[in-house]
Backbone as CSV, one residue per row, in Angstrom:
resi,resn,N_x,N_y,N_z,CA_x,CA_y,CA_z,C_x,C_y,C_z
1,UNK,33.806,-0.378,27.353,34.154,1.018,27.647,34.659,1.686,26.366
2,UNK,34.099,2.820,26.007,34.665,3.540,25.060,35.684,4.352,24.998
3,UNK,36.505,4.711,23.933,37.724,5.331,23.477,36.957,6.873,24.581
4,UNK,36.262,7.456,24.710,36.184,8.723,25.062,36.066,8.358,26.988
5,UNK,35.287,7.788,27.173,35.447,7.565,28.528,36.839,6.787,28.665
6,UNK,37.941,5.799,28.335,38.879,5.718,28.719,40.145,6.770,28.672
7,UNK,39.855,7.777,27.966,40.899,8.936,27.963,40.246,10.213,29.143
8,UNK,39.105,9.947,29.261,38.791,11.203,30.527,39.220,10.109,31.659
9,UNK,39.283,8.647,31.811,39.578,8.263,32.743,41.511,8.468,33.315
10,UNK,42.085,8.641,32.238,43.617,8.642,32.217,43.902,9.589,32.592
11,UNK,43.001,10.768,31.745,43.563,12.058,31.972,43.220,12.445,33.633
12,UNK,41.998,11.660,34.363,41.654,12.311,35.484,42.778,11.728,36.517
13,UNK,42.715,10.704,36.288,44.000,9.662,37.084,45.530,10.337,36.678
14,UNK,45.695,10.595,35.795,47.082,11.288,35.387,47.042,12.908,36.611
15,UNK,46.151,13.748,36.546,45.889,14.686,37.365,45.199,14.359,39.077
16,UNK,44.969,12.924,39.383,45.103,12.952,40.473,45.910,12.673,41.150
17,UNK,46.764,11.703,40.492,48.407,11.081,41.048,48.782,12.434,40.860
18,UNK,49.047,13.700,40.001,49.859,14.688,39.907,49.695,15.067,41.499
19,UNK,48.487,15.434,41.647,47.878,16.603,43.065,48.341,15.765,43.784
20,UNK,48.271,14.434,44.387,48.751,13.644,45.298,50.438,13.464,45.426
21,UNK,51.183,13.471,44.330,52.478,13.244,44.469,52.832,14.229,45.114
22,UNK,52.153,15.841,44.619,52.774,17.342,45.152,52.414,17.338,46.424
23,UNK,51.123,16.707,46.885,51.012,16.822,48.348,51.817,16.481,49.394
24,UNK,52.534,14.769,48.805,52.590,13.798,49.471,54.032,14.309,49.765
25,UNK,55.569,15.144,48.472,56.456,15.322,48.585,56.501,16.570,47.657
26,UNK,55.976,17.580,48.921,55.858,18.989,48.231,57.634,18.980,47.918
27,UNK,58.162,19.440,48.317,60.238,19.532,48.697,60.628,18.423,47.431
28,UNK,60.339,17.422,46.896,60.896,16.381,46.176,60.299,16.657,44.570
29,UNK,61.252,17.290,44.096,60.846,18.109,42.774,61.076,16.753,41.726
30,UNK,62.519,16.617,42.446,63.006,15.234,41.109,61.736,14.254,41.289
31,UNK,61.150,13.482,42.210,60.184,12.553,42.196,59.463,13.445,41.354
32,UNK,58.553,14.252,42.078,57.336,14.706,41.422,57.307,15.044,39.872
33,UNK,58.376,15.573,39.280,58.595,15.631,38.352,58.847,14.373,37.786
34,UNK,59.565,12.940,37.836,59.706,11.916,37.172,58.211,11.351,37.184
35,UNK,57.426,11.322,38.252,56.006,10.504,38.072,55.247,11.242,37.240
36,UNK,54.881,12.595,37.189,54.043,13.236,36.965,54.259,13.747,35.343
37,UNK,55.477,13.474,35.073,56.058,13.642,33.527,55.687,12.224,32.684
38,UNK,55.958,11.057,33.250,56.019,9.882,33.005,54.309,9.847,32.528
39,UNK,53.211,10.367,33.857,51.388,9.847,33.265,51.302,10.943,32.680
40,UNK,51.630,12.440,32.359,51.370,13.004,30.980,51.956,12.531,29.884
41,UNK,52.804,11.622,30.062,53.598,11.340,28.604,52.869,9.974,28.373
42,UNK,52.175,9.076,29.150,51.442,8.389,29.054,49.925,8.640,28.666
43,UNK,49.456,9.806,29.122,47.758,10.617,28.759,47.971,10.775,27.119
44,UNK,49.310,11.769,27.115,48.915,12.517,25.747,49.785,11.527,24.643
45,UNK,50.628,10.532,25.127,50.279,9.230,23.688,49.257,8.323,23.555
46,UNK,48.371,8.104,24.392,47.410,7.329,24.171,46.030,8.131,24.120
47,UNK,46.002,9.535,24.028,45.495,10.225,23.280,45.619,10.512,22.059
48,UNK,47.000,10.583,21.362,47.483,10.427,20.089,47.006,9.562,19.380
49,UNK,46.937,8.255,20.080,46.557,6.854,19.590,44.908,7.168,19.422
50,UNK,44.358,7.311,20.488,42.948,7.475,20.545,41.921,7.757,20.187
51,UNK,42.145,9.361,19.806,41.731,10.457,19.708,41.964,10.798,18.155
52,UNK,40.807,10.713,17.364,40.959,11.788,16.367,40.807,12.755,16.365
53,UNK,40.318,13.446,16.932,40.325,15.238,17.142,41.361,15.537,17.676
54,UNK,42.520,15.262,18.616,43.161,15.417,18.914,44.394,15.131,17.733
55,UNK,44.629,13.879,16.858,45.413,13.978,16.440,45.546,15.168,14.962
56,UNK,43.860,14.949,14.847,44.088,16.011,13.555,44.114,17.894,13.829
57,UNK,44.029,18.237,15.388,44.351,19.182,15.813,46.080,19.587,15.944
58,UNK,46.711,18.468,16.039,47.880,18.203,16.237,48.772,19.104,14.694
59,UNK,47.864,17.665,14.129,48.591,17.999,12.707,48.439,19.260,11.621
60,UNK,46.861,19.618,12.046,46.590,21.184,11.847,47.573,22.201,12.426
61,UNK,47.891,22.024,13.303,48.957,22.920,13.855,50.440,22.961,13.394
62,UNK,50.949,21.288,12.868,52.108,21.406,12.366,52.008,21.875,10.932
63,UNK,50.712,21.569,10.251,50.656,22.248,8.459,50.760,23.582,8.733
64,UNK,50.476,24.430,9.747,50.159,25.943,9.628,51.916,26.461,10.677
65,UNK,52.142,26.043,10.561,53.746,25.787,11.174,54.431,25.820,9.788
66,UNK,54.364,24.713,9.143,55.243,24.629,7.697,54.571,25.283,6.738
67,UNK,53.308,25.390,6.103,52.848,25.667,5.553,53.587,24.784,4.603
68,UNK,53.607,24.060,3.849,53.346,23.160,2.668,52.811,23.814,1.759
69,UNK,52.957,23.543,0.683,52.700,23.626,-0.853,51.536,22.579,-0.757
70,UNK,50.502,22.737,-1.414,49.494,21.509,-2.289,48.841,22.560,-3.130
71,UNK,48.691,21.289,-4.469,48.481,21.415,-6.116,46.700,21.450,-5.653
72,UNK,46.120,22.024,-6.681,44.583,22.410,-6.543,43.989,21.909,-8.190
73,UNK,42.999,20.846,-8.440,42.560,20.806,-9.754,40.619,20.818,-9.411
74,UNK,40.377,21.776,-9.869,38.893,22.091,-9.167,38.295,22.453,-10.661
75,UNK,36.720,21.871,-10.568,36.069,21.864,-11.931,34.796,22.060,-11.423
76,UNK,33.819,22.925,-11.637,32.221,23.309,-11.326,31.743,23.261,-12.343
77,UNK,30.494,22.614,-12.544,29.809,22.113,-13.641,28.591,22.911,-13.631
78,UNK,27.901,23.721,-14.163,26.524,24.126,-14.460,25.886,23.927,-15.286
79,UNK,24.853,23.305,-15.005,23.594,22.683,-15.798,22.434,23.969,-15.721
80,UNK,21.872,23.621,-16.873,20.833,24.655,-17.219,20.648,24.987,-18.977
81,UNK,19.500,26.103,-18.824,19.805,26.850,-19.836,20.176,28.093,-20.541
82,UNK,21.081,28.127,-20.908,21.988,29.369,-20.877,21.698,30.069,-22.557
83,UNK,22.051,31.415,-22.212,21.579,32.440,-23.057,22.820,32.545,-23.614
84,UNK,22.988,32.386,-25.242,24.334,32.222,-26.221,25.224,33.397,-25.942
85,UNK,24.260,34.964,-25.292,25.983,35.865,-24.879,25.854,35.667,-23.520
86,UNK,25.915,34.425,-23.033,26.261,34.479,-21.445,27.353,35.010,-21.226
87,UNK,28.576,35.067,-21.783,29.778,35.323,-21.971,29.951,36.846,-21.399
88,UNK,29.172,37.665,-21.758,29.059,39.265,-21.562,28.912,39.078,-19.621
89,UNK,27.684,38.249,-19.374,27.260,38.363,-17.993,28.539,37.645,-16.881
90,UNK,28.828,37.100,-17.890,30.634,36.295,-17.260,31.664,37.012,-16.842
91,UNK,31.579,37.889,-18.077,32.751,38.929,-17.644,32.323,40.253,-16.904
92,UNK,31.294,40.488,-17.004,31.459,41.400,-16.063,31.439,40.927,-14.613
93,UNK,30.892,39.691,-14.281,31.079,39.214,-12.995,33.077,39.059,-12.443
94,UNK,33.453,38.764,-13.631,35.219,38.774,-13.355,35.991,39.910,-13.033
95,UNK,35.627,41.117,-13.471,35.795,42.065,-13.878,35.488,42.550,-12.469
96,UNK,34.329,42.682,-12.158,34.359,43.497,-11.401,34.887,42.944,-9.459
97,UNK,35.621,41.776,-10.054,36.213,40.874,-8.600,37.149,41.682,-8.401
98,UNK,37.980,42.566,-9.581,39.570,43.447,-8.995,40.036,44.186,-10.388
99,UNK,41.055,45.182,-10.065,41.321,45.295,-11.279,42.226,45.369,-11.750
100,UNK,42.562,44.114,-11.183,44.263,43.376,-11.555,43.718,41.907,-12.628
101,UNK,43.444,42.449,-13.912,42.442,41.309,-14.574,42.445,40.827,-15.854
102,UNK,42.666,39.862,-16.546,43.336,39.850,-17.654,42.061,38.841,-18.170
103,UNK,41.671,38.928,-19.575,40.565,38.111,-20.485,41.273,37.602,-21.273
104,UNK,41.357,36.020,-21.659,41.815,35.687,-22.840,41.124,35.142,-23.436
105,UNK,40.887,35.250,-24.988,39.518,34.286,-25.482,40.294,33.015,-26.263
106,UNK,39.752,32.256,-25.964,40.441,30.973,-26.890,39.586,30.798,-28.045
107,UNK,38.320,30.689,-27.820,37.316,30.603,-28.975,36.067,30.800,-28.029
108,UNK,34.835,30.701,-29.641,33.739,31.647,-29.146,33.192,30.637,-27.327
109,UNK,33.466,29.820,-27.349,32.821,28.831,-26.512,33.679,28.708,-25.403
110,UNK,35.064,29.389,-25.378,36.510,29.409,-24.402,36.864,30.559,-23.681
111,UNK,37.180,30.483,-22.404,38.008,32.179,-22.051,38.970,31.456,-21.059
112,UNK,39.970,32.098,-21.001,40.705,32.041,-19.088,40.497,33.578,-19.003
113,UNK,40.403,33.686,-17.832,40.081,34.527,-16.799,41.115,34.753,-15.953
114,UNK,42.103,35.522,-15.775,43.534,35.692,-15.000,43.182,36.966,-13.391
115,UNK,42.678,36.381,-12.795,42.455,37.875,-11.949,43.634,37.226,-10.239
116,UNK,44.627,38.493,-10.386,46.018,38.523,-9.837,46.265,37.088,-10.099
117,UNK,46.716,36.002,-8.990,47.549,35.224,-8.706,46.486,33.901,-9.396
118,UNK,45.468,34.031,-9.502,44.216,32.962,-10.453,44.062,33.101,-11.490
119,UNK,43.768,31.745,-12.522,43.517,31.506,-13.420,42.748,30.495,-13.666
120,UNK,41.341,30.912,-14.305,39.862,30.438,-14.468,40.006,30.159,-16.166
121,UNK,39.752,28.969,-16.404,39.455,28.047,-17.232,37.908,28.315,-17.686
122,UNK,36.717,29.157,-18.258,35.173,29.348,-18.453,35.194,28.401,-20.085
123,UNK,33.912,26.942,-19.998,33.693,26.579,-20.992,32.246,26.427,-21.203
124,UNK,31.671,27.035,-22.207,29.935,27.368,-22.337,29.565,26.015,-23.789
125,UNK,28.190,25.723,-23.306,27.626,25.357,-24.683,26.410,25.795,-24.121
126,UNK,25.073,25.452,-24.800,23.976,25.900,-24.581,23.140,25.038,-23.459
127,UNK,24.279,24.031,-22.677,23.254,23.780,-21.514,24.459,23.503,-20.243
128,UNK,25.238,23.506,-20.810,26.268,23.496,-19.584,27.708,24.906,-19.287
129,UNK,27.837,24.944,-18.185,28.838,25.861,-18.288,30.511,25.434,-17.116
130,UNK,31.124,25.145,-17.663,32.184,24.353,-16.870,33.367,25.885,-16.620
131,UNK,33.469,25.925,-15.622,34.712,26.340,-14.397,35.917,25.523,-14.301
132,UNK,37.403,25.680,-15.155,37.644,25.052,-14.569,38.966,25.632,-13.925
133,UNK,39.739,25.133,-12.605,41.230,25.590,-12.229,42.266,24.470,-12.238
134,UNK,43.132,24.657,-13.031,44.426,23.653,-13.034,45.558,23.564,-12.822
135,UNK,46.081,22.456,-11.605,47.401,22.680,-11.262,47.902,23.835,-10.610
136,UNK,46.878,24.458,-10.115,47.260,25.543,-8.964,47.981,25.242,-7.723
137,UNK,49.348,25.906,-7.729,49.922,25.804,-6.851,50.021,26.267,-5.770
138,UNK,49.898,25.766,-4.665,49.145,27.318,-3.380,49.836,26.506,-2.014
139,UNK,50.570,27.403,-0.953,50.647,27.169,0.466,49.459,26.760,1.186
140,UNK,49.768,25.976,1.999,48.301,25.244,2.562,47.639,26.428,3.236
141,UNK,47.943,27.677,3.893,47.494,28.609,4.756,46.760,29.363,3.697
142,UNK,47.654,29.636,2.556,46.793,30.138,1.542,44.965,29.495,1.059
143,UNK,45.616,28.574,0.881,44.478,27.936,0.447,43.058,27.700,1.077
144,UNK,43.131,27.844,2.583,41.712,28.319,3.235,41.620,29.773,2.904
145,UNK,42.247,30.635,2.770,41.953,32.001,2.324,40.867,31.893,0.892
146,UNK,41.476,31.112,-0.200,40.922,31.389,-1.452,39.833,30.922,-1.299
147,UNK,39.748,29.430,-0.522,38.339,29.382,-0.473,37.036,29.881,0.165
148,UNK,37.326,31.059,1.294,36.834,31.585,2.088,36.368,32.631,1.290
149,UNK,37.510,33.785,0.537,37.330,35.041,0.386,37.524,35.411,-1.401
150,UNK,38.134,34.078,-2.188,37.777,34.435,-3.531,37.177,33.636,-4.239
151,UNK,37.145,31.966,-4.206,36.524,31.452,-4.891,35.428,31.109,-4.866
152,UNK,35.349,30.986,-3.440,33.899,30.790,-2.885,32.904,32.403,-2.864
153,UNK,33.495,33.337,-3.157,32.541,34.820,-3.298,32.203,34.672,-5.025
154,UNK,33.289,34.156,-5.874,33.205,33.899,-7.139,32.450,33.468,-8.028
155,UNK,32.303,32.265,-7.018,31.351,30.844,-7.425,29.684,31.597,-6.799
156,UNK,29.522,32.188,-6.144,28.848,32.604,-5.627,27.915,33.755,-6.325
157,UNK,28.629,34.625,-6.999,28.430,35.487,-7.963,27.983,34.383,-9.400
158,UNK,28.901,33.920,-9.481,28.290,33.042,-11.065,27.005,32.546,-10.971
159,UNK,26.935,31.295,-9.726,25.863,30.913,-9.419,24.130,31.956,-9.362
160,UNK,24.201,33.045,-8.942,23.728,34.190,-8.632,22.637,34.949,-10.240
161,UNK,24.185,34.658,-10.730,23.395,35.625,-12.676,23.160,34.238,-13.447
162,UNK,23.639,32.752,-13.177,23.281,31.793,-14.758,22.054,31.576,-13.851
163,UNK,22.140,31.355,-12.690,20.646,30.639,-12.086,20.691,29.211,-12.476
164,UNK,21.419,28.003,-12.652,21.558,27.040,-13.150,20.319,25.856,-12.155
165,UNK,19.987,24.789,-13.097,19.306,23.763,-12.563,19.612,22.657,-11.639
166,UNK,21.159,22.968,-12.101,21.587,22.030,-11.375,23.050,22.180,-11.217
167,UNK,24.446,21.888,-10.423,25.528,22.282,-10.278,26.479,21.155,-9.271
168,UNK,27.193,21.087,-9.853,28.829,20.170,-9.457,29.761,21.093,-9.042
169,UNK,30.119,20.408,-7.828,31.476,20.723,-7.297,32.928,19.522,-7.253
170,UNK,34.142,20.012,-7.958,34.482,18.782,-7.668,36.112,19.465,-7.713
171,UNK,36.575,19.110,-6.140,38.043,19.518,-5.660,38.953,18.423,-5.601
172,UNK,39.993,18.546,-6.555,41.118,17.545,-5.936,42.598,18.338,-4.932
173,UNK,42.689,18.115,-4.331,44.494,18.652,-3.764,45.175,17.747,-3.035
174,UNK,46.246,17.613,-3.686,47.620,16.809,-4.015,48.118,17.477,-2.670
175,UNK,48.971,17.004,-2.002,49.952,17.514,-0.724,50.836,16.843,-1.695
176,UNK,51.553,17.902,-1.842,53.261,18.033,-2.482,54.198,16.725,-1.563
177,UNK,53.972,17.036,-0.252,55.020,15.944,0.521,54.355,15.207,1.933
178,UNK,53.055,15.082,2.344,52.013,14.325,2.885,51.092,14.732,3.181
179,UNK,50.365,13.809,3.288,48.972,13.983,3.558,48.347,13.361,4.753
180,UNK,47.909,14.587,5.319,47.225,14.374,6.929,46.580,13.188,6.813
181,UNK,45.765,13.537,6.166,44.452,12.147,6.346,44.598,10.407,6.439
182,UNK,45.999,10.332,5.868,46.537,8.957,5.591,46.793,8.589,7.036
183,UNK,47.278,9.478,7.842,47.539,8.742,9.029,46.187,8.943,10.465
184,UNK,44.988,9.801,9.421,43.701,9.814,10.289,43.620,8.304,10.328
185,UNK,43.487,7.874,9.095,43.216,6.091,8.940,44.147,5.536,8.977
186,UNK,44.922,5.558,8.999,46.286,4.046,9.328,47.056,4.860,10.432
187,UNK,47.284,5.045,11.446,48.025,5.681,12.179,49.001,5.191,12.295
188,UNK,49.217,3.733,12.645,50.398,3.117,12.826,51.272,2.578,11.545
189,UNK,51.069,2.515,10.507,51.832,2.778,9.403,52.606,3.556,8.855
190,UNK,53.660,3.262,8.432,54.818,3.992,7.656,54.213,4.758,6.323
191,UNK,53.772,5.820,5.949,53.555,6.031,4.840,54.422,5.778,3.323
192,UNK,55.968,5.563,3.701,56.799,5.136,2.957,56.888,4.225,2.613
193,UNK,55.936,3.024,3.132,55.749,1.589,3.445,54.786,1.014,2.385
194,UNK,53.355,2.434,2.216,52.177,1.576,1.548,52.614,2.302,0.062
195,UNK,51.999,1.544,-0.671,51.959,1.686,-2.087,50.813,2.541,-2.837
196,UNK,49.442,1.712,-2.123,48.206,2.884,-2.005,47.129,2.574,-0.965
197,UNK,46.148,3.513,-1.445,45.591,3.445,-0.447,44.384,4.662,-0.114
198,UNK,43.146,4.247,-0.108,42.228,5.032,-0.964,40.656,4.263,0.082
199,UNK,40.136,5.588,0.694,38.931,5.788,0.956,37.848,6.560,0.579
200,UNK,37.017,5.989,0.415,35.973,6.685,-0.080,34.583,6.824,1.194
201,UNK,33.728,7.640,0.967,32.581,7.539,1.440,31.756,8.911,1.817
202,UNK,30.537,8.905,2.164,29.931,9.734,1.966,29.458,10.776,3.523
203,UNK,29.590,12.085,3.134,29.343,12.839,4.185,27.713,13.321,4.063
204,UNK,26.339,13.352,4.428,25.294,13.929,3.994,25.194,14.126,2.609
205,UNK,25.071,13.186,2.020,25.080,12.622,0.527,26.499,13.485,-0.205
206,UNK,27.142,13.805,0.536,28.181,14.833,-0.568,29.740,13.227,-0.136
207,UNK,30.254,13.380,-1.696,31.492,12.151,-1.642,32.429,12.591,-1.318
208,UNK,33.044,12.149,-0.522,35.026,12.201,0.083,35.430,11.081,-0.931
209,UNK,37.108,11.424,-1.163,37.923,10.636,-1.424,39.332,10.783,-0.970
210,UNK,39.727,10.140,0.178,40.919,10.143,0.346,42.055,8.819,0.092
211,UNK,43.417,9.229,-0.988,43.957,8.176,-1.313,45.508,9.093,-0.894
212,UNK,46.969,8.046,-0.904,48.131,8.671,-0.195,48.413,9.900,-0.386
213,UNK,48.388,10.364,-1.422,48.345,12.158,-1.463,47.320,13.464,-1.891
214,UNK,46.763,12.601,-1.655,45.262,13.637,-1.879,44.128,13.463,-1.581
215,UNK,43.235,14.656,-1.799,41.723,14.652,-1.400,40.635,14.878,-2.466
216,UNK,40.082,14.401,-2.219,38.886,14.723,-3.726,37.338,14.752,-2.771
217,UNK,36.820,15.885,-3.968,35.718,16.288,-3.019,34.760,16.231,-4.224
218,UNK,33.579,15.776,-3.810,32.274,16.194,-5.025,31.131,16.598,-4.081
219,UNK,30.490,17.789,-4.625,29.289,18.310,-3.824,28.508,18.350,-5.008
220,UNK,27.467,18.660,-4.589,26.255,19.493,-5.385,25.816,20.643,-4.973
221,UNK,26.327,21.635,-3.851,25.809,22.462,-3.928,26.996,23.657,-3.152
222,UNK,26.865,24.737,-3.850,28.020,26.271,-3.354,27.965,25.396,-1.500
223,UNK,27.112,25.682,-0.629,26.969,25.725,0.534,28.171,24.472,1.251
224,UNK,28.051,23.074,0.812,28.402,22.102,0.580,29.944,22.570,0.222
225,UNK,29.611,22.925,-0.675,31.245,22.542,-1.263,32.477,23.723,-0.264
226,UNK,31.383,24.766,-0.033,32.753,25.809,1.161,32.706,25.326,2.255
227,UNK,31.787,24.395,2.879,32.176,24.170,4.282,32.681,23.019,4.067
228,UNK,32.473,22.010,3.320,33.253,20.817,3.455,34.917,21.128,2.641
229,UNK,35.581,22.311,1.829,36.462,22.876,1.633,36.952,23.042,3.203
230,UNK,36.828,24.271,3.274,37.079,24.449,4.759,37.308,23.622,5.910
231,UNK,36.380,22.508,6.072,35.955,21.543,6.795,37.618,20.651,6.451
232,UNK,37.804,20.559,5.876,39.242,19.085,5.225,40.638,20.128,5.075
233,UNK,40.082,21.596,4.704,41.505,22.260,4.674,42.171,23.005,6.104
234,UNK,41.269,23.001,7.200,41.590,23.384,8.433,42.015,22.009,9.172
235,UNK,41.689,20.608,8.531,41.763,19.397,8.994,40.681,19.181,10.361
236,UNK,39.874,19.385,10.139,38.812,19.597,11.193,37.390,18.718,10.228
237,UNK,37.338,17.828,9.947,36.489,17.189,9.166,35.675,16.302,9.919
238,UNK,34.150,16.389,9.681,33.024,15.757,10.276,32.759,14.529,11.037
């Protein structure tokens, strides 16, 4: 018998003893209430136990409750061949994201890119063009925003004018003080307990990495990389 048919079996039995206790001693609140408290508190921990959708719905709800801090180190790689003033077609793509916007050039081959609360790392040679963001510090609620409505429109635009051959996605984020996913896979462990602790594996050829405080993501493609963003930052993952 499987984990999904033994929890519709609990839950139906938990709700038929309920209807039966109320029948049996409509007037007897204290009973009905001690039995009927006792098999929901029995349904919904061994749903806890059970159930991964359930527990990572759980915990989605307590991150967007606290909202937490997690660190962001994200790097996009473009392959191709690029035209020596790509730089011009760069900035006006930045430029015209807001016009709260700051250019800094480091050298001919360097820029950060400051637009409001972001800061873009652009590194060119004549066949690659690297993106990068570091040590961004962001509220977890925040952070499905950016990837929804700026980085992912961003990346989107770049992708759009180099036309590249080929392209990397690659997200790390740190949880400042835990990380959901550790207890997707070890549930019954103390996180204070392990030392490390590190999964890997593959979603439709795109790589996960989850180890005690973080997530690492590699895609190959814009499409890929916002829904499986999305997909791990709502905690709702495949």
């Amino acid at each position: 018998m499987n984990k999904k048919t033994i929890l519709i079996a609990v839950w139906g039995a938990s709700i038929i003893i309920a209807i039966i206790s109320i029948l049996k001693n409509p007037n007897s609140f204290y009973t009905n209430g001690t039995i009927i408290a006792g098999w929901l508190l029995f349904a919904v921990q061994l749903t806890w136990n059970q159930s991964e959708r359930f527990y990572m719905k759980i915990k989605n709800m307590w991150f967007i409750a606290k909202n937490p801090d997690c660190i962001w180190n994200m790097q996009v790689e473009f392959t191709g061949e690029f035209d020596k003033d790509i730089f011009k077609e760069i900035d006006k793509i930045f430029c015209s994201k807001s016009t709260d916007y700051k250019i800094i050039q480091l050298s001919n081959a360097r820029k950060i890119y400051k637009i409001k609360t972001l800061s873009y790392e652009v590194v060119t040679s004549p066949h690659q063009i690297r993106l990068i963001v570091e040590d961004l510090e962001v509220s977890y609620r925040r952070s499905k925003t950016i990837i929804q409505k700026e980085i992912g429109i961003l990346l989107e635009s770049l992708s759009r004018v180099l036309k590249e051959d080929k392209s990397d996605y690659y997200l790390t984020i740190d949880f400042k003080e835990y990380n959901p996913y550790f207890g997707f896979f070890v549930r019954r462990l103390n996180a204070n307990e392990v030392n490390t602790f590190n999964v890997k594996f593959k979603v439709d050829g795109e790589r996960v990495s989850i180890n005690k405080t973080s997530i690492e993501l590699h895609t190959e493609s814009l499409q890929s990389f916002r829904s499986f963003s999305e997909e791990y930052l709502s905690l709702s993952p495949r």
